[in-house]
N, C-alpha and C positions, 0 to 999 in steps of 0.2 A: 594784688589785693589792695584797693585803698581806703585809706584811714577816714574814720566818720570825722569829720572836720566841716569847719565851715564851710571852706572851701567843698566837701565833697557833697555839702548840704546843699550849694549853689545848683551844683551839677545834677541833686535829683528831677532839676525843671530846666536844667540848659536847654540849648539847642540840639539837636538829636544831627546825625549824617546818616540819608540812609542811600544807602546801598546793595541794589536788590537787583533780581533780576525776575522778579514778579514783574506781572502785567502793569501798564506804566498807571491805569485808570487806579488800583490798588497803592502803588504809589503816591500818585496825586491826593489822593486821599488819608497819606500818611502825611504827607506835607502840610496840607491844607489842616489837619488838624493840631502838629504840631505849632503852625503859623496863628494860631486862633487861641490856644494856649500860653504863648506869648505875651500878647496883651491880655488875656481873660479876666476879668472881672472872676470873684468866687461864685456868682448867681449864674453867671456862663460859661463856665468852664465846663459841666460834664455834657452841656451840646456842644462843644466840640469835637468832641470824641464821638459823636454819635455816629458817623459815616462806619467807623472804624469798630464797631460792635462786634461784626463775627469776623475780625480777622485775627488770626492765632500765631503771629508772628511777634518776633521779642519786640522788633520797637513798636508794635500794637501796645503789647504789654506796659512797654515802660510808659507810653502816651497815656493809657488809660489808668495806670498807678500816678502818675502826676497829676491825672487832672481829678482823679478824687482829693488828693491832699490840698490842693488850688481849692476845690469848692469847698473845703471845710476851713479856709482862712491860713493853711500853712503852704503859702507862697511863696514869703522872704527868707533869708538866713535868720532874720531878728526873732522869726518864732520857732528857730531850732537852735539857737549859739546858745545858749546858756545850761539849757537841760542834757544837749548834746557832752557839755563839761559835765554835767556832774555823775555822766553816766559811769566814768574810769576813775571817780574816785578813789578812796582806800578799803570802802566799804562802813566808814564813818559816819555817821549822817544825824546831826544834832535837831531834825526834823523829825526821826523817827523816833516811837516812843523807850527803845532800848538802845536809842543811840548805835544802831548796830547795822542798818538794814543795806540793802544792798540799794549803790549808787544806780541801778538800771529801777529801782524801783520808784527814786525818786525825780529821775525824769519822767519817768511815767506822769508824775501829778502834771505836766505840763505835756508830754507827749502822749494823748487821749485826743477820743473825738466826742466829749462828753458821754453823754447814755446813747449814741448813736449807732447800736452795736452792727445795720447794716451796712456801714459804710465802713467802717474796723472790717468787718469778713470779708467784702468787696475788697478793699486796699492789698487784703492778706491773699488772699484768691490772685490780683492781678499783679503784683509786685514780684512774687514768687515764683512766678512765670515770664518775668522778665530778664532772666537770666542775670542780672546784675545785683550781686551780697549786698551792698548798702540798701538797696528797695527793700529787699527778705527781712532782713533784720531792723528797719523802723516799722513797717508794717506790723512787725510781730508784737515789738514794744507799742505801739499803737491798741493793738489788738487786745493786747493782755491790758496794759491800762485803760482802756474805755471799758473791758469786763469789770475790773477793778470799782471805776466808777459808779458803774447800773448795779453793783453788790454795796456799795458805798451810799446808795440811795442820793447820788448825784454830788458827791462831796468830793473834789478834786486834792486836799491834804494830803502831805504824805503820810502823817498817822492814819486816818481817813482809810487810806489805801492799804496801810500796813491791816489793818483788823480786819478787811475783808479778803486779805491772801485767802485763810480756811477756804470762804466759801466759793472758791473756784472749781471747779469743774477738771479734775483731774485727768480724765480720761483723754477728754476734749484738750486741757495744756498740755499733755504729754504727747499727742498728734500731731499738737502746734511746733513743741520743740525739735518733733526727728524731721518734722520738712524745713521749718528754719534751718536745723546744723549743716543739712544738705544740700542748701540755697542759698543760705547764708554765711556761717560761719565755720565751713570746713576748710577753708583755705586760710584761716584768720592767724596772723603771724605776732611772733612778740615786738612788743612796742605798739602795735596798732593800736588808735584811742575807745576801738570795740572792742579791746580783746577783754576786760572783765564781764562783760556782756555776753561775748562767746565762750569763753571760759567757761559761766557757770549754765549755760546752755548745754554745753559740751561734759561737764561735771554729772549733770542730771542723765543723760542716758546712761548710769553707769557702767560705763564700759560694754555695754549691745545686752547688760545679764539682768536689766527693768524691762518689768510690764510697760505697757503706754501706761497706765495708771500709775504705777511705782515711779515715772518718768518725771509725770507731771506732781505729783508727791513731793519728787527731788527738789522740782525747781522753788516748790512753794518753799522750800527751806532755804534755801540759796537767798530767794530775794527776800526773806525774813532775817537772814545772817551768811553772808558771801564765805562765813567759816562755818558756816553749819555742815554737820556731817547726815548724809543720809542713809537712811540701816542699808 
């Protein structure tokens, strides 16, 4: 399992090795789009991907999770090092209006994709399916703070963000968290710099004995207070 760090920020757009014993045309077309990705501008990075539409292979996956996060402007490490810290904080956070909220909430206000909420589902769709934890688990923080925002009526704060936990969609966050925990952060080990993040992902199913809805309930209390208790 490795640690969200910069370094493993790099790695969600490195270079890919593939390895396959698919048809070589199918190949060529994972390279070629990998290769165009590389250099991509964010205006061209999702034709890159385009060759690569219907194929259902993980480094499809991971090609086509990278290149929506390329078109929406998060290509470098510089627009994930700092929100990436504050995600394992203490659960402290002098931005939030009770001083209390959970450090995964306040990366949010920076790890969103504004009110863009098809590109947040798209991200959560292809990422997920890529067989690698780190994609699953920004995707999801992606996903929940761009809801965040379109309930926030386009206000990226963390207070902001904290007053529109309520109007979340339980059902739908509680769906979000059982394929995250099992794409993303069932393997998440102590000391990893995701683990308050999966933690309280992992907190909110409690224990397999929540509804989806009871699920997603959990989490809104979690990222409201990472010591919140849920009934």
């Amino acid at each position: 399992m490795k640690k969200i760090t910069t370094a493993a920020v790099i790695g969600l757009f490195a270079t890919l090795s593939f390895y396959s014993c698919s048809p070589n045309q199918e190949v060529n077309d994972l390279k070629e789009a990998q290769l165009c990705l590389n250099k991509a501008e964010a205006s061209a990075a999702m034709n890159c991907v385009s060759k690569i539409a219907g194929n259902t292979s993980e480094n499809a996956y991971k090609l086509r999770c990278s290149a929506i996060f390329i078109s929406k402007g998060f290509g470098t490490p510089a627009s994930f090092a700092t929100a990436i810290d504050q995600m394992n904080g203490s659960g402290s956070n002098g931005s939030c209006s009770g001083g209390t909220c959970s450090g995964s909430l306040a990366a949010m206000s920076t790890l969103n994709f504004g009110t863009d909420t098809a590109s947040a589902n798209s991200a959560v769709s292809e990422c997920t399916q890529s067989g690698v934890s780190i994609y699953a688990q920004i995707s999801s923080i992606f996903k929940i703070g761009t809801d965040l925002v379109n309930l926030a009526a386009g206000a990226t704060d963390v207070t902001s963000l904290e007053g529109a936990i309520g109007g979340l969609n339980s059902a739908d966050l509680g769906s979000l968290v059982q394929t995250v925990y099992t794409t993303g952060c069932a393997q998440v080990k102590e000391g990893d710099s995701n683990q308050q993040y999966c933690t309280e992902i992992s907190n909110a199913l409690g224990g397999g004995n929540y509804t989806t809805t009871q699920i997603g309930d959990c989490l809104k209390i979690k990222l409201n207070d990472p010591n919140g208790v849920c009934p």
